[in-house]
TIROTI-124856 format. One record per atom (N, C-alpha, C, O, CB): residue number from 1; residue in one letter; atom name; z, x, y. Coordinates in Angstrom, 1 decimal. Atoms other than C-alpha are relative to their C-alpha. Glycine has a CB too. Layout:
<nodes>
   pos   code   site       zz       xx       yy
   NUM      a     CA        Z        X        Y
...
</nodes>
This chain:
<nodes>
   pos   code   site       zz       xx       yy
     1      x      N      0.0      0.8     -1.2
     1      x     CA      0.0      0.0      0.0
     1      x      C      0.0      0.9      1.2
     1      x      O      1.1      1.2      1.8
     1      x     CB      1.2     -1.0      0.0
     2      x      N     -0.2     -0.5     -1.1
     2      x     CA     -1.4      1.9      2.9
     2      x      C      0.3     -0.3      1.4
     2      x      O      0.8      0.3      2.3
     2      x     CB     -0.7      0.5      0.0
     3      x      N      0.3      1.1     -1.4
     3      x     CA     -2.0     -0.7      5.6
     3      x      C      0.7     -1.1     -0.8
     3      x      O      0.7     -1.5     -1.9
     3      x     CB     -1.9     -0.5      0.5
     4      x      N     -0.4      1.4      0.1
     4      x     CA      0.0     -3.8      5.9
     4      x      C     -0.9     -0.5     -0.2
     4      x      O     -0.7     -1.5     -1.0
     4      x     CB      0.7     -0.7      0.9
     5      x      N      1.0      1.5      0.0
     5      x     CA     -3.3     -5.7      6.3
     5      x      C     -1.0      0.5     -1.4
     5      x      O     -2.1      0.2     -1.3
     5      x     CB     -1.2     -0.2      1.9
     6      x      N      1.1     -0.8      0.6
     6      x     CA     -5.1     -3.9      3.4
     6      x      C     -0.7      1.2      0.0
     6      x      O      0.2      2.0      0.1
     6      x     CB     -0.7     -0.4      0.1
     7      x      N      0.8     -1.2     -0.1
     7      x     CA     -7.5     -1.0      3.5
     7      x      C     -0.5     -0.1      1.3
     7      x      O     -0.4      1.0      1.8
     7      x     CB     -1.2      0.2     -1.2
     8      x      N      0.2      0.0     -0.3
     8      x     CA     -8.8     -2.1      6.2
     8      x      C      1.0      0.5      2.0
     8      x      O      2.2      0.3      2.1
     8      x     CB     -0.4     -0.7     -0.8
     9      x      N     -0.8     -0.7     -0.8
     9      x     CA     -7.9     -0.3     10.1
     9      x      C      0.6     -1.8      1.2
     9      x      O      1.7     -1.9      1.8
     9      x     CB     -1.2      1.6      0.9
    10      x      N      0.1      0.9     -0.8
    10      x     CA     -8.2     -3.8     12.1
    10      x      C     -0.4      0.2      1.2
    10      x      O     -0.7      1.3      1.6
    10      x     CB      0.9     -0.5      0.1
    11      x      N      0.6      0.0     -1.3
    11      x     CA     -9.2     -4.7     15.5
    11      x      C      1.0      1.0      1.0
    11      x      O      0.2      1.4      1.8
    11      x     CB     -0.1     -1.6      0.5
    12      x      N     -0.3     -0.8     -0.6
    12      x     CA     -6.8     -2.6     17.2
    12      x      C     -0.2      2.0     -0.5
    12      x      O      0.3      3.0      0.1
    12      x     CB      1.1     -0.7      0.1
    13      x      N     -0.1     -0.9      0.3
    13      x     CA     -7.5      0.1     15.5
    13      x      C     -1.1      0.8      0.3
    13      x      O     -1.2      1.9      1.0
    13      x     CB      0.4     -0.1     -1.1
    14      x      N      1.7      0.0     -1.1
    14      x     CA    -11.5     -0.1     16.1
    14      x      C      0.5      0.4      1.5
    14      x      O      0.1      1.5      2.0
    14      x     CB     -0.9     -1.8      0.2
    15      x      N      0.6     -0.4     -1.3
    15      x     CA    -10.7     -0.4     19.6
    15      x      C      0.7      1.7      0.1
    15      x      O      0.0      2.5      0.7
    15      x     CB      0.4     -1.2      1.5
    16      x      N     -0.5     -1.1     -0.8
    16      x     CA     -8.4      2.8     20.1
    16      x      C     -0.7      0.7     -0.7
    16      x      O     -0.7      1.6      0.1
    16      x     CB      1.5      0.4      0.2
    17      x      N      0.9     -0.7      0.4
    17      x     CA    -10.8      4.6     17.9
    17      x      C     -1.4      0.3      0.9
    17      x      O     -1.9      1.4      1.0
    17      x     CB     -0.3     -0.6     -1.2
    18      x      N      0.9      0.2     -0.6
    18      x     CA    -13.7      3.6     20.2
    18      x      C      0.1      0.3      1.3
    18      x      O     -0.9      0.7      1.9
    18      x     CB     -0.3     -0.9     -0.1
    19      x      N     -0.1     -0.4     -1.5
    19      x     CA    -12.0      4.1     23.6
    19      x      C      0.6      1.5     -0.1
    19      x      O      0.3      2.1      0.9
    19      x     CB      1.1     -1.0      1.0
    20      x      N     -0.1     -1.3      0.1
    20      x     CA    -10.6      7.7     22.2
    20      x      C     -1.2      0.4      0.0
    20      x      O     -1.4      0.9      1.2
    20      x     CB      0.5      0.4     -1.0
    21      x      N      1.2     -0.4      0.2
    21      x     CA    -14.2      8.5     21.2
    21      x      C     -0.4      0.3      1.5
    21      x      O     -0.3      1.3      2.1
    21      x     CB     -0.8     -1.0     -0.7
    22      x      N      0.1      0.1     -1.4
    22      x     CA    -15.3      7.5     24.6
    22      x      C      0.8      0.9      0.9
    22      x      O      0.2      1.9      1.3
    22      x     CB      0.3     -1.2      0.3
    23      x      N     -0.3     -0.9     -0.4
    23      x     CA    -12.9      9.2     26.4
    23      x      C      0.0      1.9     -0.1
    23      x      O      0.1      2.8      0.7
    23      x     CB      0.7     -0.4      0.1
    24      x      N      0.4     -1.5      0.1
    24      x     CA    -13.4     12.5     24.8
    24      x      C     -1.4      0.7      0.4
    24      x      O     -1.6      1.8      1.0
    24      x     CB      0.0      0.1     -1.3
    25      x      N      1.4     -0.4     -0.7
    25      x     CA    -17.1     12.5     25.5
    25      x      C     -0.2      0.1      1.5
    25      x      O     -1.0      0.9      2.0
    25      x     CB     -1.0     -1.0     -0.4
    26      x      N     -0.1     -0.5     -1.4
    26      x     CA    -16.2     11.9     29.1
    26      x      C      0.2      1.1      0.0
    26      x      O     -0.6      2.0      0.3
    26      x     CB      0.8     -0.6      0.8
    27      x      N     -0.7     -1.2     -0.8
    27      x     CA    -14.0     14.5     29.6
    27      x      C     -1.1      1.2     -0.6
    27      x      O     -1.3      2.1      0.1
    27      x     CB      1.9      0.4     -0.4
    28      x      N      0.8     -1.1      0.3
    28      x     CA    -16.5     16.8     27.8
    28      x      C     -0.9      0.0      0.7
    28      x      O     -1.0      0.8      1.6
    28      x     CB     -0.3      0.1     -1.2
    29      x      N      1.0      0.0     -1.9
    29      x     CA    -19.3     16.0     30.3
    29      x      C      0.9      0.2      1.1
    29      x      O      0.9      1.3      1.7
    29      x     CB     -0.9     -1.8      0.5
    30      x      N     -0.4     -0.6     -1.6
    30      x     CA    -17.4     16.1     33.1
    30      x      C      0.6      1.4      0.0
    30      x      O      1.0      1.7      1.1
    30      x     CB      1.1     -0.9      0.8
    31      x      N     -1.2     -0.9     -0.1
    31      x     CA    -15.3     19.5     31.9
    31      x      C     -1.8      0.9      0.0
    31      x      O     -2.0      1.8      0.8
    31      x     CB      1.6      0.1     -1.6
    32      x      N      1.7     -0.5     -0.2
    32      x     CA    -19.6     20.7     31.4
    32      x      C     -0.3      0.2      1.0
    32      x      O     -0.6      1.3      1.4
    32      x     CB     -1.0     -0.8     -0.4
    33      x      N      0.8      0.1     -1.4
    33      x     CA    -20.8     19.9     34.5
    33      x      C      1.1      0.5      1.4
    33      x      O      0.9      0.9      2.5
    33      x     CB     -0.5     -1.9      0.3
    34      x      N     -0.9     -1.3     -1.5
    34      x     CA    -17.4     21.5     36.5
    34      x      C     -0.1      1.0     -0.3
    34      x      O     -0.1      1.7      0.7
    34      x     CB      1.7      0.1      0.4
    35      x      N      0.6     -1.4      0.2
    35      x     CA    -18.3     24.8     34.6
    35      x      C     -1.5      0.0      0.6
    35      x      O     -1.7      0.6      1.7
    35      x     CB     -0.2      0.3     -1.7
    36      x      N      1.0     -0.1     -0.9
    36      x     CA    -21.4     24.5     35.7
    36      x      C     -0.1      0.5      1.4
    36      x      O     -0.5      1.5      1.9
    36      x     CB     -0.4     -0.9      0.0
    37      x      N      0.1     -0.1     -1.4
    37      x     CA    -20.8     23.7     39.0
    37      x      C      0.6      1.5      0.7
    37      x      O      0.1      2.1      1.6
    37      x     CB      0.8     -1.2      0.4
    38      x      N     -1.1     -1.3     -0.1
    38      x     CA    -18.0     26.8     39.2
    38      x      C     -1.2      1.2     -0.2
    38      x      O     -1.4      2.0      0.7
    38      x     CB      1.5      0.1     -1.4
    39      x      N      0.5     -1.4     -0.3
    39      x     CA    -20.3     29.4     38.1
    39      x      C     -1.1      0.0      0.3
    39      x      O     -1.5      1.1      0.0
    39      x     CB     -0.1      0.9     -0.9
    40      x      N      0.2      0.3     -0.5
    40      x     CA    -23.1     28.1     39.8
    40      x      C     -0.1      0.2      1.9
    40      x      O     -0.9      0.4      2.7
    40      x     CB      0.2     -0.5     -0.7
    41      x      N     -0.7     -0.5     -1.3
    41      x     CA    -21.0     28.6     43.0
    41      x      C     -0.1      1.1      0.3
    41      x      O     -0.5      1.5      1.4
    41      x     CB      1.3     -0.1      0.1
    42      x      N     -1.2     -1.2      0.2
    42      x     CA    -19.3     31.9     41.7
    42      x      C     -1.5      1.2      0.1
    42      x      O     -1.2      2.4      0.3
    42      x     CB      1.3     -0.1     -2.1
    43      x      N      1.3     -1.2      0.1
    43      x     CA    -23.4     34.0     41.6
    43      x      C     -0.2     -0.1      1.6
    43      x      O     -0.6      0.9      2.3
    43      x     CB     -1.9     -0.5     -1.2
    44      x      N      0.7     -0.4     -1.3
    44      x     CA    -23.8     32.9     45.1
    44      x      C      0.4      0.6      1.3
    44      x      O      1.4      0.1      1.9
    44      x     CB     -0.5     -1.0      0.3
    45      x      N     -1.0     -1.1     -1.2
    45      x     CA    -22.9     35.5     48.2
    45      x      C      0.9     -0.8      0.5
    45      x      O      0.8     -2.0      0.7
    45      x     CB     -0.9      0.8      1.4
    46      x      N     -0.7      0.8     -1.0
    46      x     CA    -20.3     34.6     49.9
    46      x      C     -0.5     -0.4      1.3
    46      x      O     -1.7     -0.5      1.3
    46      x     CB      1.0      0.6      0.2
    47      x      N      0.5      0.1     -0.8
    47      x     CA    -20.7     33.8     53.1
    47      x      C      0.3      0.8      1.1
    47      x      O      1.4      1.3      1.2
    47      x     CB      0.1     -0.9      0.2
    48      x      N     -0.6     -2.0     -1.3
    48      x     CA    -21.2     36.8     56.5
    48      x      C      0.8     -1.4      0.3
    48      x      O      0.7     -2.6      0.1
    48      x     CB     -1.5      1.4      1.9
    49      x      N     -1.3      0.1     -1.4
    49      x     CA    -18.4     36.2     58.9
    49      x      C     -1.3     -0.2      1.3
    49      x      O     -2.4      0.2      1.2
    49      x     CB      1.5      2.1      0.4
    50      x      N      0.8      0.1     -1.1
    50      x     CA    -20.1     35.4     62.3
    50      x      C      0.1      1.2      0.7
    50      x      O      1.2      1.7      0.7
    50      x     CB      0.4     -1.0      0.8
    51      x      N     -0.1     -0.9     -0.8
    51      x     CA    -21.1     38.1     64.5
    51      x      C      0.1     -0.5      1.4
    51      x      O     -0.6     -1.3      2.0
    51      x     CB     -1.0      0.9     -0.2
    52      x      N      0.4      0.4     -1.2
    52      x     CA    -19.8     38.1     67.7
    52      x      C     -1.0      0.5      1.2
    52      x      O     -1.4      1.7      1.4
    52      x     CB      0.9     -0.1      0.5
    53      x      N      0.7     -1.1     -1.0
    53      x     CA    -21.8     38.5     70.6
    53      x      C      0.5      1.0      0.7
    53      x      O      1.6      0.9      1.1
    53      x     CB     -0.5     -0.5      1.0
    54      x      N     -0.9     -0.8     -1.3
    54      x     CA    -21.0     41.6     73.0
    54      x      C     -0.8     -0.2      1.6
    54      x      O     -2.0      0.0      1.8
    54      x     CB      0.1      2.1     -0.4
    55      x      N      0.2      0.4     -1.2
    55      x     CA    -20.8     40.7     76.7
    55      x      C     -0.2      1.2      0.4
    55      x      O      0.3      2.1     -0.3
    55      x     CB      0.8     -0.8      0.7
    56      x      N      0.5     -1.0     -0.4
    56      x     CA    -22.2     43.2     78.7
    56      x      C      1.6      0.7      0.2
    56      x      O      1.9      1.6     -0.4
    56      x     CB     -1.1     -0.1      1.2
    57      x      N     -1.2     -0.5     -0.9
    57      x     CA    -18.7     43.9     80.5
    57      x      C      0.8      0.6     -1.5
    57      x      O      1.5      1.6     -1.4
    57      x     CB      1.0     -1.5      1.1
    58      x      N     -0.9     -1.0      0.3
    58      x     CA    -17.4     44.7     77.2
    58      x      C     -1.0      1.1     -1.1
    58      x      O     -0.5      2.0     -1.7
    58      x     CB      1.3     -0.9     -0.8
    59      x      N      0.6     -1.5      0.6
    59      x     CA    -20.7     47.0     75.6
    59      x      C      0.2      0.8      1.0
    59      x      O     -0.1      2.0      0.8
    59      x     CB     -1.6      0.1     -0.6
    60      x      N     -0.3     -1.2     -0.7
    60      x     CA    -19.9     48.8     78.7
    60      x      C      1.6      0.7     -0.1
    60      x      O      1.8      1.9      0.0
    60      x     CB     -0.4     -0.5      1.5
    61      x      N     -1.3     -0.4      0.0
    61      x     CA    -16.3     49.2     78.4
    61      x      C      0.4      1.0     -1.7
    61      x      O      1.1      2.0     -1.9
    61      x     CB      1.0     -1.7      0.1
    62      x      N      0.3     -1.0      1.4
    62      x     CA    -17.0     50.4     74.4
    62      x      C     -0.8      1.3      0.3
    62      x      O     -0.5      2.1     -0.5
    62      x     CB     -1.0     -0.9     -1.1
    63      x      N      0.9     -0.8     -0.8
    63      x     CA    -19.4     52.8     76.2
    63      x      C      0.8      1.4      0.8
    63      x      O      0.4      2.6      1.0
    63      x     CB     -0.6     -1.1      1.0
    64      x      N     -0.4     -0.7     -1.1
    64      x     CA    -17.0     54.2     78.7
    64      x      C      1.5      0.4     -1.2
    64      x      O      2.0      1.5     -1.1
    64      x     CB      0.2     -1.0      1.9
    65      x      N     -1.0     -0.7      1.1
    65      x     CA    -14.1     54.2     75.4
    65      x      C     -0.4      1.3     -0.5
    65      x      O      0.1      2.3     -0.2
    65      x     CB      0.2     -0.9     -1.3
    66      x      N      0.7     -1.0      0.6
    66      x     CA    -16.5     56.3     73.3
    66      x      C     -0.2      1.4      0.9
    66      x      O     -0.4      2.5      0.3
    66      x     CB     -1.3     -0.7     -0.3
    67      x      N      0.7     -0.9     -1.1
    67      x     CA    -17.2     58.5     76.6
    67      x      C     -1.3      0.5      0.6
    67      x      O     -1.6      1.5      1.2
    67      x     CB      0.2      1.0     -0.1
    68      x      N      1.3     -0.3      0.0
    68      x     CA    -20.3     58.2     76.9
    68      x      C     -0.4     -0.2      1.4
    68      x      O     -1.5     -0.1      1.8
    68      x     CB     -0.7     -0.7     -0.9
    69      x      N      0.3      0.3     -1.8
    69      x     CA    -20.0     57.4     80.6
    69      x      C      1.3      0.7      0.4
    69      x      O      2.1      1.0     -0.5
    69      x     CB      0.0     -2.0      0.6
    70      x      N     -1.1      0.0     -0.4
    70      x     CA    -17.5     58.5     82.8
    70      x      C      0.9     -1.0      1.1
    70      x      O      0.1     -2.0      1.2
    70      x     CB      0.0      1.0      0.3
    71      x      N     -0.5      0.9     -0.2
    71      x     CA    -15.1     56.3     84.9
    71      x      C     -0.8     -0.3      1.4
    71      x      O     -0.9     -1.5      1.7
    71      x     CB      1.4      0.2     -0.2
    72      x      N      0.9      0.1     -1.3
    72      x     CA    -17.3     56.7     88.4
    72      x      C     -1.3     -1.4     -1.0
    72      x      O     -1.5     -2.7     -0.9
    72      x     CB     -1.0      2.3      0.8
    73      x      N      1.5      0.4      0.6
    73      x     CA    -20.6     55.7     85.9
    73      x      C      0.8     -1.8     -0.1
    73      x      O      0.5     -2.6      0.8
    73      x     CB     -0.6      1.1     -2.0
    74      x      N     -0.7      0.7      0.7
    74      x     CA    -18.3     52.8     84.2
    74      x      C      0.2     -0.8      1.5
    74      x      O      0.0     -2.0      1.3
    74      x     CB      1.3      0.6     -0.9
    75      x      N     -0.7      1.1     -1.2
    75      x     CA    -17.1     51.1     88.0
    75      x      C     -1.3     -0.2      0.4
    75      x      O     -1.6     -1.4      0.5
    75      x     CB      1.3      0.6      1.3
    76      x      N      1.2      0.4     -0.6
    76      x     CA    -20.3     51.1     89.3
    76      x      C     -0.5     -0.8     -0.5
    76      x      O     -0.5     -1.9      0.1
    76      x     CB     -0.9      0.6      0.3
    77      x      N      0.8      0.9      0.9
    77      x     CA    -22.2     49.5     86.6
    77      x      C      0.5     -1.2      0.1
    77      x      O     -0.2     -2.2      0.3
    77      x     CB      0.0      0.4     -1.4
    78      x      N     -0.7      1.4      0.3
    78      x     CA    -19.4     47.1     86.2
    78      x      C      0.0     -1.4      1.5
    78      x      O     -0.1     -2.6      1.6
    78      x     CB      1.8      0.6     -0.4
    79      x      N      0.6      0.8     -1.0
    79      x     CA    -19.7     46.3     89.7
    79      x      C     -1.2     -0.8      0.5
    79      x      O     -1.2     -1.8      1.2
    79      x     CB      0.2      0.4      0.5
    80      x      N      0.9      0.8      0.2
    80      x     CA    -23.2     45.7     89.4
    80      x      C     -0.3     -1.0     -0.4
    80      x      O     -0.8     -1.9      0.3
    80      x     CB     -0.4      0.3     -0.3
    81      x      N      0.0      0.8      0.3
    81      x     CA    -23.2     43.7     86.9
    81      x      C      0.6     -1.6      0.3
    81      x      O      0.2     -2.7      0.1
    81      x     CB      0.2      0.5     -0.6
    82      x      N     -1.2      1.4     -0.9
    82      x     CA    -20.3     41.3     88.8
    82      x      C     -1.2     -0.1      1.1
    82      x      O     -1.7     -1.2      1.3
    82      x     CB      2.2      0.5      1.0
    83      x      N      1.0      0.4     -1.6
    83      x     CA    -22.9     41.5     92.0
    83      x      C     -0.9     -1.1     -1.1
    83      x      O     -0.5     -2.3     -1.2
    83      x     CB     -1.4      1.9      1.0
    84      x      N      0.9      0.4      0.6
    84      x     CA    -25.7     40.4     89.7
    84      x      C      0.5     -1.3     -0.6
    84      x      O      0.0     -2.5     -0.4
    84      x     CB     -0.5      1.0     -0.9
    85      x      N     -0.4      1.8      0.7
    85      x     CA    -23.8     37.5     87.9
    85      x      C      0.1     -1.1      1.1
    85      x      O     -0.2     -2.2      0.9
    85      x     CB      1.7     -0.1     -0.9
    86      x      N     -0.4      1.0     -1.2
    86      x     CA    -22.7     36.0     91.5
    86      x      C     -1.5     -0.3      0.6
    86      x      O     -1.9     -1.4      0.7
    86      x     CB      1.4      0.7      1.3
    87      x      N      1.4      0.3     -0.3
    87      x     CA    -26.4     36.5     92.9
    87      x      C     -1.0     -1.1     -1.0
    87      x      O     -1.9     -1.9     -0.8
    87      x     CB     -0.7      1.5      0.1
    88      x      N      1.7      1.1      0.4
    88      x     CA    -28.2     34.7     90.1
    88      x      C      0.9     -1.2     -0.3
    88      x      O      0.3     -2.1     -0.9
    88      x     CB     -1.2      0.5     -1.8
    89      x      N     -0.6      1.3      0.4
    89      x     CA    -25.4     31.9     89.5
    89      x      C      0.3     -0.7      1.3
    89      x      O      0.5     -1.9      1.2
    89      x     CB      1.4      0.2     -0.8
    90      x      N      0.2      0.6     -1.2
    90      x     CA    -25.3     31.0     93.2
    90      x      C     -1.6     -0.7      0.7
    90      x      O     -1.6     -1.6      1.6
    90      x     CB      0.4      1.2      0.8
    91      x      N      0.7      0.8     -0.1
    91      x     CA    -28.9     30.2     93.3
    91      x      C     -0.5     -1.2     -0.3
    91      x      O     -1.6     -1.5      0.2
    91      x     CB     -0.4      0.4     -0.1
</nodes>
């Protein structure tokens, strides 16, 4: 006497057989297709960092760090540059 009802599993037995089934095959597609997706991801470069721009005021100031100017070269320029920004933003 394995089963109270007979040999038979019954209707509850079918279904949790059928919604196990079922859920195993989900999770196996979906556990597929997130590997996927992961290494998929994982071949492609990361991403650059943004470059910033350099404003003139400060490739000159990198300029006059380095020494490549000296501090007369470095005030003038810089004052130029300030003349030049107020002349063309005033027109």
């Amino acid at each position: 006497m394995m089963f109270w009802n007979g040999s038979d599993m019954g209707a509850w037995g079918y279904t949790l057989v059928t919604i196990s089934t079922v859920l195993f095959w989900a999770l196996l597609i979906v556990g597929v297709i997130a590997l996927v997706r992961y290494l998929g991801r994982a071949s492609q470069p990361p991403p650059r960092p943004e470059i910033s721009r350099s404003t003139p005021e400060r490739l000159l100031a990198e300029r006059f760090a380095r020494g490549e100017i000296d501090e007369q070269e470095y005030r003038q320029r810089l004052a130029t540059l300030h003349t030049d920004t107020r002349h063309l933003t005033s027109s």
